[in-house]
C-alpha positions in Angstrom: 67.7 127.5 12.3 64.7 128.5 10.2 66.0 132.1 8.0 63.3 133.9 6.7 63.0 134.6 2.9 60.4 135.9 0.4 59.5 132.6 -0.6 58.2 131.8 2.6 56.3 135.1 2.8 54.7 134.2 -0.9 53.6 130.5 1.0 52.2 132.7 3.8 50.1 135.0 1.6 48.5 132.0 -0.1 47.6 130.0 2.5 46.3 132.9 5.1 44.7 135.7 2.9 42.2 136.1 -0.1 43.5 137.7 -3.4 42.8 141.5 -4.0 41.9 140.4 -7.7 41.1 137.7 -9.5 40.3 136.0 -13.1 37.9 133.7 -13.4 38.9 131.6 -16.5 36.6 129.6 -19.0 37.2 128.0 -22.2 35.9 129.1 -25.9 33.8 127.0 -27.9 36.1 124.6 -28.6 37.5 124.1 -25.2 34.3 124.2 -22.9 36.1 122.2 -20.3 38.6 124.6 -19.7 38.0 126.8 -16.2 40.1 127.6 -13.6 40.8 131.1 -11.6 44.1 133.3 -11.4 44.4 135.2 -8.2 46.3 138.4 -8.0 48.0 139.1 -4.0 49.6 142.2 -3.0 53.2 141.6 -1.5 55.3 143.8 1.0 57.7 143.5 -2.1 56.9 146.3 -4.1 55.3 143.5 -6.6 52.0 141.0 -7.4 51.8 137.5 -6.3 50.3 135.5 -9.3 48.6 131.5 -8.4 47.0 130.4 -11.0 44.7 127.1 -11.0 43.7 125.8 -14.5 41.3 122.6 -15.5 40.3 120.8 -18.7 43.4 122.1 -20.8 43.7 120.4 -23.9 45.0 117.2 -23.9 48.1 116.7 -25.1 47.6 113.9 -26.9 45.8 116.1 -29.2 47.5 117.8 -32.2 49.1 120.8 -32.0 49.3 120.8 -28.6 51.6 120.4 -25.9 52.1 120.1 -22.5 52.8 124.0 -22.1 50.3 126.8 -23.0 51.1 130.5 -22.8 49.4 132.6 -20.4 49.3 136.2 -20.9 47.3 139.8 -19.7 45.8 141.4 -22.6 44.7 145.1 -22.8 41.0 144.7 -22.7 38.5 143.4 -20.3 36.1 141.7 -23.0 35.8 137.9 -23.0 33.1 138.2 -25.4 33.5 135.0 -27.8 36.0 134.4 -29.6 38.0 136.5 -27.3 39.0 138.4 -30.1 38.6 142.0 -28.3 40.9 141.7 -26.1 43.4 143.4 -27.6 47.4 142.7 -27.6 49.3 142.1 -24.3 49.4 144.5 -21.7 52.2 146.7 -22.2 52.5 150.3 -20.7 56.5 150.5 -21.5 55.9 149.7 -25.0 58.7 147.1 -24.6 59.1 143.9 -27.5 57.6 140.7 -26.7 58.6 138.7 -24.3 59.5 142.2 -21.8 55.6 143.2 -22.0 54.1 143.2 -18.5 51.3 141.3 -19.7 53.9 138.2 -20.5 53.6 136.0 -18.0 55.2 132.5 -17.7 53.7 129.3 -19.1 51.5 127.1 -17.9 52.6 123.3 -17.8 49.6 121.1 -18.2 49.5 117.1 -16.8 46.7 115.1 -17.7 44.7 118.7 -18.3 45.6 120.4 -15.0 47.7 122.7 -14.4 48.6 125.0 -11.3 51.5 127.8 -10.5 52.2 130.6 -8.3 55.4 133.4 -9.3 56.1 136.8 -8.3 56.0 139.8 -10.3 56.9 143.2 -10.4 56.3 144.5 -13.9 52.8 146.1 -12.8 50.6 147.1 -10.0 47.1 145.4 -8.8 45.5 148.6 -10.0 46.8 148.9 -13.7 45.6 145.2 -14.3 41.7 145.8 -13.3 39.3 146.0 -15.9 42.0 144.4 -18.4 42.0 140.2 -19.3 43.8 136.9 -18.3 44.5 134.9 -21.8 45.4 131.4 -22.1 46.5 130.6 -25.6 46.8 127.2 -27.6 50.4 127.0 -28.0 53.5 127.7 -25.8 55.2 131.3 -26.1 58.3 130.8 -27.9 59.5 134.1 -26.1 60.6 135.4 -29.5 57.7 136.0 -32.2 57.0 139.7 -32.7 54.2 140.8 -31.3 53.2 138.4 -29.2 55.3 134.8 -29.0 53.6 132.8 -31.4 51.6 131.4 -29.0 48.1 130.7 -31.4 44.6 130.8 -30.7 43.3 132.4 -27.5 41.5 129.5 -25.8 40.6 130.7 -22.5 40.1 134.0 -20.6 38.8 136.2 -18.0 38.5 139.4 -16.6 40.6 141.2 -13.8 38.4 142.5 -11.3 
C-alpha cells in the first residue's frame, strides 16, 4: 500500500519541473572553487521548496573550518566582492536570529560537496527576488545576535 505524503510530492517537484528561482553561487577571492546553484520551487503547500547543490567548499582539513557552513538569504541582491553589501539576513518580521526567514539550515560539506533539499514556509518566491543566497565560513550556532556567528561570507548569489 503506497500512502501519499508531502515528501513524496517535494521528490516529484525535483525530479519533473524547473525551479521558479534560482541562485547561482560562486566563491570570493579566497574560495574561487566554490560554485554551486540553489533552486527555489513553488509547492501546493502554501511554502518554498529549497535544493541546494554546492562545490569546492572549504576543506575541512583546513583551520577554522568545519564540515558545516551556514547558509542564509540576506537583504540585498549585490554579490559585488567582498559581498559585503548584502546586508543582514532577510527578515520582514523583525524576529531574533535564528527565527529570521532568511535563516536557513546548514550545509554539511564531504570532501567539499555538499547538497540538500527542505521545505519552507517563512516566505514567498516573490519576497526573495532581487535579494541574495550567502554561504558563510563557519556553522550558525543558532544563538549569536544578529546573525549566528557564522563568520566571513564566502559565497553568494542573487535570487532571480
Amino acid at each position: 500500500m503506497r500512502i501519499f505524503s508531502p515528501g513524496m510530492a517535494f521528490v516529484d517537484l525535483l525530479r519533473a519541473n524547473e525551479p521558479e528561482a534560482m541562485a547561482q553561487i560562486r566563491g570570493n577571492t579566497q574560495n574561487p572553487q566554490l560554485k554551486g546553484v540553489v533552486k527555489f520551487y513553488r509547492t501546493p503547500y502554501s511554502g518554498v521548496l529549497i535544493e541546494a547543490e554546492i562545490f569546492g567548499l572549504p576543506d575541512k582539513t583546513k583551520p577554522e573550518t568545519s564540515g558545516f557552513f551556514a547558509m542564509h538569504i540576506h537583504e540585498n541582491g549585490d554579490c559585488t566582492m567582498p559581498f559585503d553589501k548584502t546586508g543582514m539576513h532577510y527578515n520582514p518580521s523583525g524576529d531574533d536570529h535564528p527565527n529570521h526567514a532568511g535563516d536557513l539550515i546548514p550545509l554539511l560539506s564531504f570532501q567539499g560537496y555538499a547538497w540538500l533539499s527542505f521545505f519552507d514556509k517563512r516566505f514567498q518566491l516573490p519576497a526573495i527576488r532581487g535579494k541574495s543566497v550567502i554561504i558563510h565560513q563557519l556553522p550558525d550556532d543558532f544563538t549569536t545576535q544578529p546573525s549566528g556567528g557564522s563568520g566571513e561570507k564566502i559565497g553568494c548569489g542573487i535570487i532571480s
